[in-house]
N, C-alpha and C positions, 0 to 999 in steps of 0.2 A: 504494500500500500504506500501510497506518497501522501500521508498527513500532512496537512500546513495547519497554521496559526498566525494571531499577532501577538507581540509581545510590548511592553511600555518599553521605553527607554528614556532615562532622566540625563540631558546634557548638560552639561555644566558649563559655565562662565567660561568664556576665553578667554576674556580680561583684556577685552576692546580689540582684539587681535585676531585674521585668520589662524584657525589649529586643527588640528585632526586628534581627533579621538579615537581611540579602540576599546571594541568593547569584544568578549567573548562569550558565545553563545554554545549552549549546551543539549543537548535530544538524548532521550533513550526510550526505548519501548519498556511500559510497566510491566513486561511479561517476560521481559529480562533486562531488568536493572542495571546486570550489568555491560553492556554494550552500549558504551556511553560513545557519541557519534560529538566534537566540537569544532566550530569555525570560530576565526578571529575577525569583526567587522570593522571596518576602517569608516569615519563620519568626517568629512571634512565640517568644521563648524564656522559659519559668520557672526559675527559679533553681533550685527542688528543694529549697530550705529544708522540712526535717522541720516534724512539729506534734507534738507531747506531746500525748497525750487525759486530759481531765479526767474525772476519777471523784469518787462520793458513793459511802459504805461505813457499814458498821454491823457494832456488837460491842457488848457488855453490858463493865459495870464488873468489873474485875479478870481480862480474855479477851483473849490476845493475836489477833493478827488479820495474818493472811497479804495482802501487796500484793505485783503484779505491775504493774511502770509499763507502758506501752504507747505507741507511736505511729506516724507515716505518713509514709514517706518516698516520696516518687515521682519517684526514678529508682534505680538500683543503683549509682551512683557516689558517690564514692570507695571507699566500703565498701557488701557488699550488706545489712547491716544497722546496728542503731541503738543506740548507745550512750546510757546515760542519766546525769545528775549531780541532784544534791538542791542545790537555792538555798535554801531555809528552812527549818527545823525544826521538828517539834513543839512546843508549848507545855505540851498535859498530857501529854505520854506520848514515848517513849523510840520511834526508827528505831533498826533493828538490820539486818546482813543487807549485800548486795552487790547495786547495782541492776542489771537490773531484780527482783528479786527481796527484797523488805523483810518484816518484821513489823515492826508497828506494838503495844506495850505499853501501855495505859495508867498515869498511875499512880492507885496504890490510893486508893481511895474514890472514882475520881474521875468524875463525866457530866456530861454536856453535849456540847461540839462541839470541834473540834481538824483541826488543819491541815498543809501543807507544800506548799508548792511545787515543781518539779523541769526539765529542760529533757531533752530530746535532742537526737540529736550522729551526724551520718552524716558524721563524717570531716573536714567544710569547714564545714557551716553547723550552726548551734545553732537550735533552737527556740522559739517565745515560751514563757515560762513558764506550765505549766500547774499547778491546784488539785487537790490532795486532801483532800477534806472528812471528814471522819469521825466520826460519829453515836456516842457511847459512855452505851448505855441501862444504866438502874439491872437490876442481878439481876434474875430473878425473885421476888418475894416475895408469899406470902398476902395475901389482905385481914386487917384485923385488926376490923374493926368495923363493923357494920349498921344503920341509923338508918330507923326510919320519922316521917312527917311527921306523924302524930299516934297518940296512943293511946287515945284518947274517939271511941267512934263512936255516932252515934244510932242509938235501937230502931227507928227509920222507912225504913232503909236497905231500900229490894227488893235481893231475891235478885240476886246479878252487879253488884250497884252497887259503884262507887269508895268506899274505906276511908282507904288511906294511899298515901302517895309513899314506894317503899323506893329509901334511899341506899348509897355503901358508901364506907369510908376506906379506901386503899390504898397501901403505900410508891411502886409505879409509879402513877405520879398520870393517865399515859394509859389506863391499864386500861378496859374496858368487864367490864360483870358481869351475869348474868344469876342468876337466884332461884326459890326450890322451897322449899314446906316440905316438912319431912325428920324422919325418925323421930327420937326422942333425948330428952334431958331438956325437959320445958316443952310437947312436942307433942300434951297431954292436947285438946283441941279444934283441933289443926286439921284437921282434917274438916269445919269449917264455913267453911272460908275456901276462896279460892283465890288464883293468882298470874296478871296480866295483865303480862309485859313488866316493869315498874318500878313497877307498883300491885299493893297488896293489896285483896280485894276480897271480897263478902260471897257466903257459897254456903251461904247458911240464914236463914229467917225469925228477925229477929232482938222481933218485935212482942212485948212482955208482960217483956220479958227486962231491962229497965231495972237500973244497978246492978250487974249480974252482972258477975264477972270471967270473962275468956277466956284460957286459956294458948293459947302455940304458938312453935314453933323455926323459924326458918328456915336456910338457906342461901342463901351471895352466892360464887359460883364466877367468877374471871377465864376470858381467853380462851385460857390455858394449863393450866388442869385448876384451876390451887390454889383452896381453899375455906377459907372459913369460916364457924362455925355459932352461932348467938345465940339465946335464948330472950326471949318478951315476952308482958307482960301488959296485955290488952288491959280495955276499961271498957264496956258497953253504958249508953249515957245516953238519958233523955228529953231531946228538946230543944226549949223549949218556941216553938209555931208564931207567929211573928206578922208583921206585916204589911212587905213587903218592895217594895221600887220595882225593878220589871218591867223598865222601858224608859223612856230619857230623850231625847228627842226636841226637838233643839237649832233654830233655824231663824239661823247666823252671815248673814254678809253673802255671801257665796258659795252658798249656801243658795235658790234661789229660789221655796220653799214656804212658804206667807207661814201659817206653823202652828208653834206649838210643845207641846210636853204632859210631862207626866210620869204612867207607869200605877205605880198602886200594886197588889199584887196580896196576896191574904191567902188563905193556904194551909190555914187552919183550916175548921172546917168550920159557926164559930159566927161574926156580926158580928160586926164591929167599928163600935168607937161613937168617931168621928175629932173628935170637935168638941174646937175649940180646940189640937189638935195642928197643927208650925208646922213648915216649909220653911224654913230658914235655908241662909246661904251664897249662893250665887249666885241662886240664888231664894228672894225672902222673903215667904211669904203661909202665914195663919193660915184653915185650916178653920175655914169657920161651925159651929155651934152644929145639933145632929142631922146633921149627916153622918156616914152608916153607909156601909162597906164589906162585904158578905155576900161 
């Protein structure tokens, strides 16, 4: 027959340390005593030291903020749960409260990052000290002010071309913003523009129109609703065409096309008459005399 059973077995303290224990175990059949059958069991034992778990938190400037410590005890001895203690303090801001259960205060005006450390405690052993980090973002606040990258745009622009880079200034300096033009003071033309993303852009033939002023309003909305709204006066220019270098065509030492060029490309729709215009800087050569570009 293969009899089995359970048996108790009482471990003892490791005295905060991984250890192995042995214990030896005994069988015999009561129908002969003496045929005694022993193994030696080997227990590796853990001590059961708790851990404090590390947390990262967030709140806005002048918003108190509720903490609850936490951690991991694995066994139920001495006590079936976990006691906690604070070994550091805050720096900017004020612990209140009976652990595990804290608020955390900032004080006023104040963002950036902030800290304490804490341990648990199941009765016998303490825990390494763990972090609480604490994120304390500025209020919500509006943008205050919209900036495009230029206010001159040429009459040659096609319909849907790039205008301007619109920016925004904002007290929460992480903000993202998005843009619309919007009814209101100054919005007398924009009906001829549009908005791509972070560019403004042209949505009308702007040919013949040199000189002309453009009104228009926009709006720059964060990604919590706040807005703010700007008026600008835009410029329609000629601007006059002339001959611009294309593509510069280097031939280094790493390089093994044994060619180098530079194109000059002329947008106009008249020649140009190159003679005696000069390459300076890293390349220095003077156009001969009748060299036309058409």
């Amino acid at each position: 027959s293969n009899p089995a059973g359970d048996i108790p077995i009482t471990v003892g303290d490791s005295g905060g340390i991984v250890s192995t224990q042995s214990f030896t175990l005994k069988a015999w059949d009561t129908n002969s005593p003496e045929m005694i059958q022993s193994r030696t069991l080997e227990i590796k034992v853990h001590p059961g030291i708790p851990t404090a778990n590390e947390q990262s938190l967030q709140t806005i400037a002048s918003t108190s903020l509720s903490i609850t410590l936490s951690g991991v005890d694995s066994n139920l001895h001495p006590k079936p749960e976990l006691s906690f203690i604070v070994i550091s303090q805050t720096t900017n801001g004020t612990l209140s409260g009976t652990p595990p259960n804290l608020t955390y205060t900032p004080f006023p005006n104040f963002t950036g990052l902030d800290a304490f450390t804490y341990k648990s405690n199941d009765g016998k052993y303490e825990s390494p000290p763990a972090k609480v980090t604490i994120t304390v973002d500025q209020a919500p606040s509006p943008p205050n002010a919209i900036s495009l990258s230029s206010l001159d745009f040429s009459t040659d622009l096609p319909i849907g071309n790039y205008l301007a880079a619109l920016s925004t200034t904002d007290p929460n300096l992480n903000d993202s913003h998005t843009y619309s033009l919007t009814p209101g003071k100054g919005d007398t033309h924009n009906n001829l523009f549009t908005i791509v993303g972070n560019q403004l852009r042209t949505a009308a033939d702007f040919s013949g129109e040199a000189d002309k002023i453009f009104s228009i309003r926009l709006r720059a909305t964060d990604q919590v609703g706040l807005s703010f709204e700007e008026d600008f006066t835009l410029r329609a220019i000629k601007i006059a065409q002339t001959i611009v270098i294309n593509e510069i065509y280097a031939n280094p030492p790493d390089n093994h096309i044994a060619q180098e060029f530079i194109e000059l490309h002329n947008p106009s729709s008249s020649s140009v008459d190159l003679s005696s215009w000069r390459l300076s800087s890293a390349v220095n050569f003077t156009f001969p005399a009748n060299t036309k570009i058409d």
